[in-house]
SETORMAR-344291 format. One line per 4 residues: number of its first residue (from 0); their letters; for each residue y, z, x of C-alpha. Coordinates in Angstrom, 1 decimal. Layout:
! SETORMAR-344291
NUM> a> Y Z X | ...
This chain:
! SETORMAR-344291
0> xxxx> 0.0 0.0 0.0 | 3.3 -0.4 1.1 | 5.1 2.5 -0.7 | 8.5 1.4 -1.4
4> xxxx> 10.6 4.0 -3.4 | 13.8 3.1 -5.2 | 16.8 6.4 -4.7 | 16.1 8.4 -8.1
8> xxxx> 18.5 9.6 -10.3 | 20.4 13.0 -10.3 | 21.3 15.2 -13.0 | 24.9 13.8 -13.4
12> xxxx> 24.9 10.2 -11.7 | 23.1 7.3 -10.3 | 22.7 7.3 -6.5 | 22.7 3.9 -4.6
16> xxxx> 22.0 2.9 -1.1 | 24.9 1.1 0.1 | 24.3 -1.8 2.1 | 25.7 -2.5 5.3
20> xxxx> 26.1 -1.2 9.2 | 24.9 -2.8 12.5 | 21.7 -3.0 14.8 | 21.4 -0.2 17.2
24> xxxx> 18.5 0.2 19.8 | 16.4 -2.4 21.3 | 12.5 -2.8 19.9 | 10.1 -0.6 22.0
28> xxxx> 6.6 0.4 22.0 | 5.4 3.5 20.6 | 1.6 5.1 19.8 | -1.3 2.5 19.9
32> xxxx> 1.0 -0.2 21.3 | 2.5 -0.6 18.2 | 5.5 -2.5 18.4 | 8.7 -0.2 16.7
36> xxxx> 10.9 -2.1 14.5 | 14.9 -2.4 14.5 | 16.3 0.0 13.3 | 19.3 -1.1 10.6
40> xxxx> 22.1 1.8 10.1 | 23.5 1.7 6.9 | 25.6 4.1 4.3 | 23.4 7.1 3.0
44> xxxx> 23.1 7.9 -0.1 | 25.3 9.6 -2.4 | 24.2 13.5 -2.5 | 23.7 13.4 1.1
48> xxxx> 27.4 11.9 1.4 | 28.5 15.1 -0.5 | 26.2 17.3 1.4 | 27.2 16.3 4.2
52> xxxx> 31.6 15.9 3.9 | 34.0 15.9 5.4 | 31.4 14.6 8.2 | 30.2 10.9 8.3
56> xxxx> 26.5 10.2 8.6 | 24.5 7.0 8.5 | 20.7 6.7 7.2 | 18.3 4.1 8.1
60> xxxx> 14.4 3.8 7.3 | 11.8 3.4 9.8 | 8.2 2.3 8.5 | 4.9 4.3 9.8
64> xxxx> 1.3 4.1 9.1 | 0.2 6.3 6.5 | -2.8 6.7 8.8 | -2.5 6.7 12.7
68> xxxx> -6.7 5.6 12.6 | -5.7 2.5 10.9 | -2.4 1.6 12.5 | -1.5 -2.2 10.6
72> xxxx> -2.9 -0.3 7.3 | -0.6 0.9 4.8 | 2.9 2.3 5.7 | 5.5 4.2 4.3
76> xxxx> 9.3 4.1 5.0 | 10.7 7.6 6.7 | 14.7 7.8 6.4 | 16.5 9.3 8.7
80> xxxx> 20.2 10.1 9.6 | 22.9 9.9 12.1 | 25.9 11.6 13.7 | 26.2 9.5 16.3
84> xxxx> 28.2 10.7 20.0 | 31.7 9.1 20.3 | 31.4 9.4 24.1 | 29.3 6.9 25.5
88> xxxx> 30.1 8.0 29.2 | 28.9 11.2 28.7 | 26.2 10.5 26.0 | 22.3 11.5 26.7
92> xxxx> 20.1 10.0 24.2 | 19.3 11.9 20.8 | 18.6 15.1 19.4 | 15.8 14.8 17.1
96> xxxx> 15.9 17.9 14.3 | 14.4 19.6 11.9 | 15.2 22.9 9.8 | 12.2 23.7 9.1
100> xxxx> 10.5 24.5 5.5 | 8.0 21.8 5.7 | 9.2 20.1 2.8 | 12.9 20.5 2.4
104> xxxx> 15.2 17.5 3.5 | 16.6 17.4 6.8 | 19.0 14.1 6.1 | 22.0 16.3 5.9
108> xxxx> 21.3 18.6 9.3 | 23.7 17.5 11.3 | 26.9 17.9 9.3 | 25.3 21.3 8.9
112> xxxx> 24.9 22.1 12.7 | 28.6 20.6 12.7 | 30.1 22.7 9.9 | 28.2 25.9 11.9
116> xxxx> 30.1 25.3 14.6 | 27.5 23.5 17.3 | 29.8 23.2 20.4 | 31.6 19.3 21.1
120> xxxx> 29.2 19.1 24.7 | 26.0 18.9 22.3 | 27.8 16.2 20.2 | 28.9 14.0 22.8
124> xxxx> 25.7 13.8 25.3 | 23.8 13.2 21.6 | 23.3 11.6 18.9 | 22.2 13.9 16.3
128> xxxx> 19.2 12.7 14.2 | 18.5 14.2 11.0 | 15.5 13.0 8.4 | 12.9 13.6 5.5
132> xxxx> 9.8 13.9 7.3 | 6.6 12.0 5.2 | 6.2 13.5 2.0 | 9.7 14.8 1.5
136> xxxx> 12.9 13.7 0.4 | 12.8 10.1 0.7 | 10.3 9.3 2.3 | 7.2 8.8 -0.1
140> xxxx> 7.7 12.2 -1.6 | 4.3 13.8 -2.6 | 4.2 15.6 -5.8 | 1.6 18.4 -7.4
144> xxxx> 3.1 18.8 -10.6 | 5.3 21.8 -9.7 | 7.6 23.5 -11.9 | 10.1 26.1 -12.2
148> xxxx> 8.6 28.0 -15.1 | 4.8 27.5 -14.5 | 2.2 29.9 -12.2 | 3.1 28.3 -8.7
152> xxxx> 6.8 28.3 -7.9 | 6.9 29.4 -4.4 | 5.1 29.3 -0.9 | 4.7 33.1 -0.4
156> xxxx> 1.9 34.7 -2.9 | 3.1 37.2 -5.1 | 2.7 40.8 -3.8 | -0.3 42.0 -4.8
160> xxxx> -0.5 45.8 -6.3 | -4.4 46.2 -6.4 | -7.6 44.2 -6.6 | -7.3 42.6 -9.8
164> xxxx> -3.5 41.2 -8.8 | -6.0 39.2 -5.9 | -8.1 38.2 -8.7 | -5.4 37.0 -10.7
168> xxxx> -3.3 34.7 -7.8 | -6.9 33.2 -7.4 | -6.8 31.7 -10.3 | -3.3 30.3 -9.8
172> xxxx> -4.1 29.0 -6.1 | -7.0 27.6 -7.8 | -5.0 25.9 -10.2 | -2.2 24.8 -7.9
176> xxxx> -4.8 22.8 -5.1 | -6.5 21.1 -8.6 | -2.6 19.9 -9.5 | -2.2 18.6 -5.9
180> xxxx> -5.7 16.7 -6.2 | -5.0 14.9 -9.3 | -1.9 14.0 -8.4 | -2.5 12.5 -5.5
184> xxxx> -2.7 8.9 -6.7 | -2.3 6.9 -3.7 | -3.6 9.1 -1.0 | -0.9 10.1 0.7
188> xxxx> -1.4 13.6 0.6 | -4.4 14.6 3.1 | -2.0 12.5 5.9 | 0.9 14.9 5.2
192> xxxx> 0.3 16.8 8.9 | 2.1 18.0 12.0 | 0.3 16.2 13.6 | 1.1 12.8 12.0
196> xxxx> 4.7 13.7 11.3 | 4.8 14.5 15.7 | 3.7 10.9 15.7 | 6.5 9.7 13.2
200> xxxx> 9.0 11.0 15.6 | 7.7 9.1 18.6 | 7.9 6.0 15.9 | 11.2 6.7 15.4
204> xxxx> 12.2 7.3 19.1 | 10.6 4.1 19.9 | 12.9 2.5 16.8 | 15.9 3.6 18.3
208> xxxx> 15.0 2.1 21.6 | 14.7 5.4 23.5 | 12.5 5.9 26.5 | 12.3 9.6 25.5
212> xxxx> 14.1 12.2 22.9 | 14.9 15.8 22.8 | 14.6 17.4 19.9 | 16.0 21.3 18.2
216> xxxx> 13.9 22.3 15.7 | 14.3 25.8 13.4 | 11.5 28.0 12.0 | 8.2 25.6 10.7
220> xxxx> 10.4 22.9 13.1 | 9.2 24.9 16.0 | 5.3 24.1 15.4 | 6.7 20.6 14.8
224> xxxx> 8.5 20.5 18.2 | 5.4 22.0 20.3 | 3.6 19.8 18.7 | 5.5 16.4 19.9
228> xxxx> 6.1 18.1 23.0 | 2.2 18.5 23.7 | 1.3 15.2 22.3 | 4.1 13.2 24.0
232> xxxx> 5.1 15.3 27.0 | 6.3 12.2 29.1 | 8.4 10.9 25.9 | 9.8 14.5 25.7
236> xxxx> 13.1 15.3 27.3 | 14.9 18.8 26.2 | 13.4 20.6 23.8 | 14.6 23.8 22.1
240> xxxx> 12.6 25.9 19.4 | 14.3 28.3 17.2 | 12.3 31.3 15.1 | 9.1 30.3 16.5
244> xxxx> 5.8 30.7 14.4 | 3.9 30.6 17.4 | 1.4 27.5 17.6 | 1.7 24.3 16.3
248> xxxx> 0.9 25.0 12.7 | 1.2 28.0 10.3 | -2.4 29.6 9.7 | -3.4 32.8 7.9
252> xxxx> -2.5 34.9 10.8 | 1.0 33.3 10.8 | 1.9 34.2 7.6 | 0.3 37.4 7.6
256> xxxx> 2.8 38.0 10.1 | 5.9 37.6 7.7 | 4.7 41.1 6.6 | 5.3 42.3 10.1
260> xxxx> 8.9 40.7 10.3 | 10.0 42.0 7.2 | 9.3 45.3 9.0 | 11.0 45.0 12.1
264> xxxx> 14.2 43.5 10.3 | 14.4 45.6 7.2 | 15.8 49.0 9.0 | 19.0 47.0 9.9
268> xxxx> 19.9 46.1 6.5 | 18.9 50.5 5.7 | 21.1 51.1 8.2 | 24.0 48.9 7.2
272> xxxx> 23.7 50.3 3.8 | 23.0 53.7 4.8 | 26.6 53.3 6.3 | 28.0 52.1 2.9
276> xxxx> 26.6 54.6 0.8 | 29.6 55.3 -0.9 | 29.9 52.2 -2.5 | 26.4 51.0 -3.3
280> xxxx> 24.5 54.5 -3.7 | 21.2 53.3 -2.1 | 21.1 56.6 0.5 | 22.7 58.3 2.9
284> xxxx> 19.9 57.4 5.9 | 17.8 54.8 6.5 | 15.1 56.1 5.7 | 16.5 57.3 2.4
288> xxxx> 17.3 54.0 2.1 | 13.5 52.4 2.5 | 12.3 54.8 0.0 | 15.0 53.7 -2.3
292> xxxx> 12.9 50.6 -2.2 | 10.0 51.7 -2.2 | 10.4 53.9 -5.4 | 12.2 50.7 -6.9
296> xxxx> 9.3 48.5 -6.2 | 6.9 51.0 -7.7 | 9.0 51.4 -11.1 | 9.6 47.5 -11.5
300> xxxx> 5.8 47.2 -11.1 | 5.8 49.1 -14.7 | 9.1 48.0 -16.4 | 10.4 45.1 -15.1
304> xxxx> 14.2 44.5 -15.8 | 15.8 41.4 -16.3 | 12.8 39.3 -15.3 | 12.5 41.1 -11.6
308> xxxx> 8.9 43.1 -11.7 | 8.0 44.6 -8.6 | 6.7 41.9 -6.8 | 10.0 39.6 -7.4
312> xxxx> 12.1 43.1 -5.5 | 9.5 42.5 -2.6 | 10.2 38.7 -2.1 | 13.6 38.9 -3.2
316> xxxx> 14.6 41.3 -0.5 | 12.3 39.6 2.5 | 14.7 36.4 1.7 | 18.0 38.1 1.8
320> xxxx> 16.8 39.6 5.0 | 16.9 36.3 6.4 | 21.3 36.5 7.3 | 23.2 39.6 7.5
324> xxxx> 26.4 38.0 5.4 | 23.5 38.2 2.5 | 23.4 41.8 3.1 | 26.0 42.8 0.6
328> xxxx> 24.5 40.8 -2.2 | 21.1 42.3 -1.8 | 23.0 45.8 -1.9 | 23.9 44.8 -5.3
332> xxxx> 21.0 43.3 -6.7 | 19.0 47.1 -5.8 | 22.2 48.4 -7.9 | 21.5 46.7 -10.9
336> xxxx> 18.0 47.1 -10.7 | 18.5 50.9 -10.2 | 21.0 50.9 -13.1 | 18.5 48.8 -15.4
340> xxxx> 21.4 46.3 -16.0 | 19.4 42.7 -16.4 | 22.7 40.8 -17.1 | 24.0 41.6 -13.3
344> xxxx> 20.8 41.2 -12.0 | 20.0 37.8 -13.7 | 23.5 36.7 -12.7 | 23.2 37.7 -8.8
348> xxxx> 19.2 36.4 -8.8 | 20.6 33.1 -10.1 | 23.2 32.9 -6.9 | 22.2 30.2 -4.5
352> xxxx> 18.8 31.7 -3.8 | 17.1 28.8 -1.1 | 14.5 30.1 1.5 | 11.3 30.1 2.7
356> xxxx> 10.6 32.3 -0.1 | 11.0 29.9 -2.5 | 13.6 27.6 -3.5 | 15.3 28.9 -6.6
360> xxxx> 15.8 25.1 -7.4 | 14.1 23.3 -10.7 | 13.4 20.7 -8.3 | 10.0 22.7 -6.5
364> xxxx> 7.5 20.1 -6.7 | 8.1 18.2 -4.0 | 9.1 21.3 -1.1 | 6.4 23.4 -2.6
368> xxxx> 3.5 20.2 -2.5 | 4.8 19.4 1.2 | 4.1 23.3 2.0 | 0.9 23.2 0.6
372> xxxx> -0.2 20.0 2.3 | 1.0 20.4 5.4 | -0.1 24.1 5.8 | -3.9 23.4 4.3
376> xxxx> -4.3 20.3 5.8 | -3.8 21.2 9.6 | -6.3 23.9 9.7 | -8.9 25.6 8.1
380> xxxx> -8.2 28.2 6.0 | -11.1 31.0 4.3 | -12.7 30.0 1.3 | -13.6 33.8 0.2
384> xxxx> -11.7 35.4 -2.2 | -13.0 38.8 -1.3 | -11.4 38.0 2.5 | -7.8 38.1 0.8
388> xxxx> -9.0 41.3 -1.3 | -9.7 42.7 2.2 | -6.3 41.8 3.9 | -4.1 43.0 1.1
392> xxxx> -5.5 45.9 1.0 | -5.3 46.2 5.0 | -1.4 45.0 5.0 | -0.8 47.2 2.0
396> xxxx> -1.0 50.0 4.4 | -0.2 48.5 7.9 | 3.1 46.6 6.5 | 4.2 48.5 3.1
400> xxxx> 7.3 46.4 2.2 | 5.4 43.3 2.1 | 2.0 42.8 3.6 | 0.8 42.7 -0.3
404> xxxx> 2.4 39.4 -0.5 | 1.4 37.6 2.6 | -2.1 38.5 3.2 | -2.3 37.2 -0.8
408> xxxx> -3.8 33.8 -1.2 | -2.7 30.6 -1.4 | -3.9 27.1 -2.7 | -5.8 26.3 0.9
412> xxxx> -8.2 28.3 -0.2 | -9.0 26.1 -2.3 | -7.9 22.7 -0.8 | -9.4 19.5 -1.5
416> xxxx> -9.2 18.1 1.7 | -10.6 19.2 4.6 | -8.5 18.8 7.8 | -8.9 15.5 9.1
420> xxxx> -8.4 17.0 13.0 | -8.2 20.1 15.3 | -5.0 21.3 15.1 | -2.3 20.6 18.4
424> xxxx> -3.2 22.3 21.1 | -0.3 23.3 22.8 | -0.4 21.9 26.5 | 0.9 23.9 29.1
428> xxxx> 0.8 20.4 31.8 | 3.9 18.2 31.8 | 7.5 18.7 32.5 | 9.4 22.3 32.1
432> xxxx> 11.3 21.2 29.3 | 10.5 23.7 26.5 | 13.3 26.5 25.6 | 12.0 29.2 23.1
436> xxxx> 14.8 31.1 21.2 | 14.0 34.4 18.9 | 15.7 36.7 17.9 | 14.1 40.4 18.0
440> xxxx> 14.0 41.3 14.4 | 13.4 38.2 12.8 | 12.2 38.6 8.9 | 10.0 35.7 8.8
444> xxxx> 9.1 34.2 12.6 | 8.4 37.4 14.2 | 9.2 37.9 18.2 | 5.9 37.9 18.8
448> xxxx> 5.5 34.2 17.7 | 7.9 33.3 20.7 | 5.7 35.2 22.9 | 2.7 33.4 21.7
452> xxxx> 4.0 30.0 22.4 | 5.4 30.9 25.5 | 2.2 31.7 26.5 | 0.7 28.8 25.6
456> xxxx> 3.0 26.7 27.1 | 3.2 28.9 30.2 | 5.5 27.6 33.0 | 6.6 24.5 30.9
460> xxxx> 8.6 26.6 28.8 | 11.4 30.2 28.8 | 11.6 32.6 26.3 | 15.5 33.3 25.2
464> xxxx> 15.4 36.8 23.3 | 18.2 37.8 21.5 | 18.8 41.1 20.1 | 20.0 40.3 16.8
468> xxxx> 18.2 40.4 13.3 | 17.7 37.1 10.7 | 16.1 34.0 10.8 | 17.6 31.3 13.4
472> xxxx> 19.7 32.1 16.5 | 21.0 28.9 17.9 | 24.3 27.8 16.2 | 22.8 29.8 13.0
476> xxxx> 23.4 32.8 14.6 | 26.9 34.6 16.3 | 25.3 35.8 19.4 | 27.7 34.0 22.4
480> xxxx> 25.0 34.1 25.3 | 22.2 32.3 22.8 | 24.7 30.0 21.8 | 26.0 29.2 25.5
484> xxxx> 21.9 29.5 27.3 | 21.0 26.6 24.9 | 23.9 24.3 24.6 | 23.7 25.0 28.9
488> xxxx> 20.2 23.4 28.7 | 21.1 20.9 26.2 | 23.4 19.4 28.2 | 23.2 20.5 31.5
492> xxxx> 19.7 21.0 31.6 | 20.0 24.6 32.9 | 17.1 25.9 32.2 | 16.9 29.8 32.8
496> xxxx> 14.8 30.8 36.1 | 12.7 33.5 33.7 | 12.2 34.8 30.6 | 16.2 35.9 29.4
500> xxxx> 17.6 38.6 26.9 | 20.5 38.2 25.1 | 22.3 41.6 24.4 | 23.6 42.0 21.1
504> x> 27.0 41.2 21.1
């Protein structure tokens, strides 16, 4: 097949591709010997136009093989963006990115990085390239029949309060990975990979006539990035990886490990509002504080209030966790909860709510089916039901706050499709090009998943730590000496002579 899809429609308006823009890049050759096509810039479409303003991008598709064991099979067209350097004498090559998810689009990233404040050097030595990777956004967007008000509407299992709970989610994992099968006309889904989407990258790097890229990648983007960088090491030329999740895909370990972030970056928001006490009431301590949640959690188990039950607190609070501006807002929503008032707590549950967690968007299907594939399909997960009975009940006691929820299952327990290939090994041979940047207390890509890929990658790579709590550090954080390490390497090429922490500022 060769999947073509027309720009949908939005709530309010029609959104066209314009036409137009020039050839850039010269044809080059990229996995297999295939030959990479031109690559023909043109306007992007109109809600990635607003997204992204006041900055300029450009979009352009770039056809790949649905499957890399059947190169001239069927193909599907990735689209990608760009924020191209104004400096040719001091330009580099490109920055390949990603912000993570899988399955959120990543068209808009630059203007984002630019709007955060990433520092003129980066955007002059690169041109900054955002996309959809396959099966999200626009490019041959996979569905499962997803929606806002059924069973499945987010990627992190409810938190569990006892055995039955299990029993219960089973049936809804069950459910969802039967969704995902039947609507999975045309076979796309089982090639939604890492692995594969590593080898769309070096497609596109090929497009755009470059003998090698560098690439910045947040959060799931990290097990993207070592992924490319162990597949294609010689094609590979700076590579940072921000919030790592510690291999090249996200197994049961990996998200039984959220649990463990949540831990180590919850007693900076009780501390915060400890200090504020007098305005929001949630105790004097920190530890006052936790058991304000704790108690909370227990009594929206048995009355919920304003559609918030006990296991909505729990994920709720992991996501706000994830930047310290959302810190007041959380505050609030524990107020409401604590006052019973399910008017204010509908309204501030309803305010821009998008993170791992689970987007708060009517438009799920295609993020949450992306998740799924991407996260069943690269490796094995367990088929027993009894082994997630086994690990709730361990993380219900190791990690209180939320190891209910993460040791829960999910749909690739019951996957269709088995995984087509091991998952990347990371390889520790080829150039030291590899900068690893985590923050300490990170709710959701714990510390420990920068230590485990810069084990793996060993001398290729450094580990930046930062002392500083939330999800992302580079550009998404305010700590200078992150900000200034990196954009050094990006740039400069500086790459630290060992393992660096970044004091908190």
């Amino acid at each position: 097949m060769k999947r073509q899809r027309g720009i949908g429609r939005g709530p309010a308006l029609a959104v066209v591709l314009a036409l137009g823009g020039a050839l850039v890049g010269v044809p080059a050759v990229a996995e297999g010997g295939l030959q990479a096509p031109k690559v023909r810039w043109k306007a992007c479409p109109n809600d990635v136009v607003a997204e992204a303003a006041p900055t300029v991008l450009q979009c352009a598709t770039v056809p790949v093989p649905v499957d890399y064991t059947e190169p001239e099979g069927d193909r599907i067209d990735v689209m990608i963006s760009r924020l191209a350097s104004t400096k040719p004498d001091k330009r580099r090559g490109t920055l390949m990115l990603n912000p993570g998810g899988p399955g959120g689009s990543g068209l808009a990233q630059p203007a984002l990085l630019v709007a955060r404040g990433i520092p003129a050097d980066v955007l002059d030595s690169y041109d900054l390239i955002g996309m959809d990777t396959r099966g999200a956004g626009r490019s041959a967007p996979v569905k499962c029949g997803f929606t806002a008000d059924g069973p499945y509407t987010a990627n992190i299992p409810p938190y569990a309060a006892d055995d039955a709970a299990v029993t219960e989610q089973a049936k809804v994992a069950e459910r969802a990975a039967e969704q995902c099968a039947s609507h999975d006309k045309d076979g796309l889904l089982r090639h939604v990979t890492t692995a594969n989407t590593a080898r769309d990258l070096d497609r596109i790097r090929a497009a755009l006539g470059e003998e090698k890229t560098s690439f910045l990648g947040y959060s799931y983007g990290t097990a993207l990035g070592a992924a490319y960088a162990s597949m294609f090491p010689e094609q590979s030329d700076r590579i940072v990886l921000d919030s790592n999740i510690g291999d090249t895909h996200l197994d049961r370990e990996g998200l039984r490990r959220y649990a463990l972030g949540m831990e180590q970056a919850f007693p900076d928001f009780a501390a915060w509002a400890a200090a504020r006490h007098d305005s929001y009431g949630l105790g004097r301590t920190a530890a006052q504080v936790r058991e304000t949640y704790m108690a909370l959690g227990k009594r929206l188990d048995k009355a919920p209030v304003g559609g918030f039950d006990g296991s909505l607190l729990r994920q709720y609070t992991f996501a706000q966790l994830y930047k310290k501006l959302q810190y007041p807002k959380l505050a609030q929503q524990w107020q409401a909860l604590a006052d019973g008032d399910a008017s204010k707590a509908r309204s501030l549950a309803g305010q821009g709510q998008e993170t791992a967690a689970g987007p708060a968007s009517p438009a799920i299907d295609t993020p949450l089916a992306v998740f799924a594939a991407v996260t069943c399909n690269d490796v094995k997960w367990p088929r027993n039901v009894d082994t997630y009975r086994q690990g709730v009940a361990e993380d219900r006691e190791r990690y209180p706050l939320f190891g209910a929820a993460t040791a829960n299952i999910t749909p690739c327990a019951f996957w269709p499709y088995a995984p087509a290939e091991p998952p990347v090994a990371v390889e520790d041979e080829g150039p030291q090009n590899v900068l690893l940047v985590q923050n300490l207390r990170d709710p959701a890509t714990t510390h420990r998943g920068g230590e485990l890929l810069r084990e793996k990658f060993a001398e290729r790579s450094r580990l930046l730590s930062v002392d500083d709590s939330g999800h992302g550090a580079y550009v998404m954080g305010d700590n200078a000496c992150a900000l200034n390490t990196t954009t050094r390497f990006l740039v400069e090429g500086e790459m630290p002579a060992k393992d660096t922490l970044c004091r908190a500022d």
